[in-house]
C-alpha positions in Angstrom: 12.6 9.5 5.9 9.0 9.8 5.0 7.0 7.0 3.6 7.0 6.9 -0.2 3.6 4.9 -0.9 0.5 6.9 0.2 -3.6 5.8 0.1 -4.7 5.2 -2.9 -1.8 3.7 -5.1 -1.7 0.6 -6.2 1.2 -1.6 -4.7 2.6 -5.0 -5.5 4.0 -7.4 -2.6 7.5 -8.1 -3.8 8.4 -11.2 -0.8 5.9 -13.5 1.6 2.7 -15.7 1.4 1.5 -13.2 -1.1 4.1 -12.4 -3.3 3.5 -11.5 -6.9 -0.3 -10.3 -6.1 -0.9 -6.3 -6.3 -3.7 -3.9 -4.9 -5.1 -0.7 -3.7 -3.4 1.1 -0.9 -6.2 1.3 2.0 -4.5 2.7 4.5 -0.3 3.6 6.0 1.0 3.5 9.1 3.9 5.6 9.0 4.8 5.2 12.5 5.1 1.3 12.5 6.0 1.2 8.8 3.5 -1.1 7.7 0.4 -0.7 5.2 -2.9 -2.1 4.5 -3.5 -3.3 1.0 -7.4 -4.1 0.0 -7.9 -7.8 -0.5 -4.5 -9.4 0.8 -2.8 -10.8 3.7 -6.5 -11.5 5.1 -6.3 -12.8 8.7 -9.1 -14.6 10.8 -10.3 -13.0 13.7 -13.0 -14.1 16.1 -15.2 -11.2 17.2 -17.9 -10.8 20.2 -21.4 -9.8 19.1 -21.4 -5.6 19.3 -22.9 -2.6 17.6 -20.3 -3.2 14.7 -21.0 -6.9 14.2 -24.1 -7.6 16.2 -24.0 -11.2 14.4 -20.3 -11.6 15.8 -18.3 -14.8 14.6 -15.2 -15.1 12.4 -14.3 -12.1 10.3 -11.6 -11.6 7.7 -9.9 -8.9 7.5 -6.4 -7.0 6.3 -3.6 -7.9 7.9 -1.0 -5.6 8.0 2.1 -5.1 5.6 5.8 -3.8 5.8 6.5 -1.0 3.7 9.9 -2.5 2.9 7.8 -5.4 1.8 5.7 -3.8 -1.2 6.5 -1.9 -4.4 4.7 1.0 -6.2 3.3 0.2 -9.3 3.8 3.6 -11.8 0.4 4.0 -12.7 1.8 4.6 -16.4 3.6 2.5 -17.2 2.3 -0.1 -15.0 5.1 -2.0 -13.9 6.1 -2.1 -10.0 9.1 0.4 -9.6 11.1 2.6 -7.1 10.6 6.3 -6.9 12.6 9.4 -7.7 12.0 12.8 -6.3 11.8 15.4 -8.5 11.1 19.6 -8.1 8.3 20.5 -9.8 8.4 24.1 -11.2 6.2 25.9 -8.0 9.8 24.2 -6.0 7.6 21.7 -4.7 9.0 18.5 -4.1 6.7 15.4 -6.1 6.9 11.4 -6.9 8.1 10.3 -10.3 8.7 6.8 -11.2 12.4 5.6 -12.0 11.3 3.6 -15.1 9.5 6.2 -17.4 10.4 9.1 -15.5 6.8 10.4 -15.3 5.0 12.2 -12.2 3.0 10.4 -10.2 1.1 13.5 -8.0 
């Protein structure tokens, strides 16, 4: 089964240290299940000086998420929901929210 949240939609964090708080997608990790969600679960991490961060020091940065861990908010009817697959009249397959039925892509 493929991952249902992609790059670029807005997710809320449904259990953890964050719960409640929503953002932008930045990026999914299909493989290890776990996304990247712009502005939460920032971690702490001590870096050399290099040609990235020639000052070095402490940087914050993303920590990742588990998919199972998030929900997609409908960007309609803006409320966190699960997703439905529906056939879209070329017979391609697309994301529709459960709540208002809309399309998402």
């Amino acid at each position: 089964m493929g991952l249902r949240i992609k790059k670029g939609d807005t997710a809320l964090i449904i259990t953890g240290k964050e719960k409640g708080k929503s953002g932008r997608v930045i990026s999914v990790k299909p493989d290890k299940d776990v996304l990247l969600i712009e502005g939460l679960n920032i971690a702490k991490k001590h870096m050399k000086p290099s040609r990235k961060y020639s000052q070095g020091g402490i940087i914050e940065k993303e920590g990742p998420i588990h998919i199972s861990n998030v929900m997609l908010v409908c960007p309609k009817c803006n409320k966190p929901t699960r997703l439905a697959t529906s056939m879209l009249s070329e017979g391609k397959k697309s994301r529709a929210c459960k709540k208002c039925k809309e399309v998402i892509d």
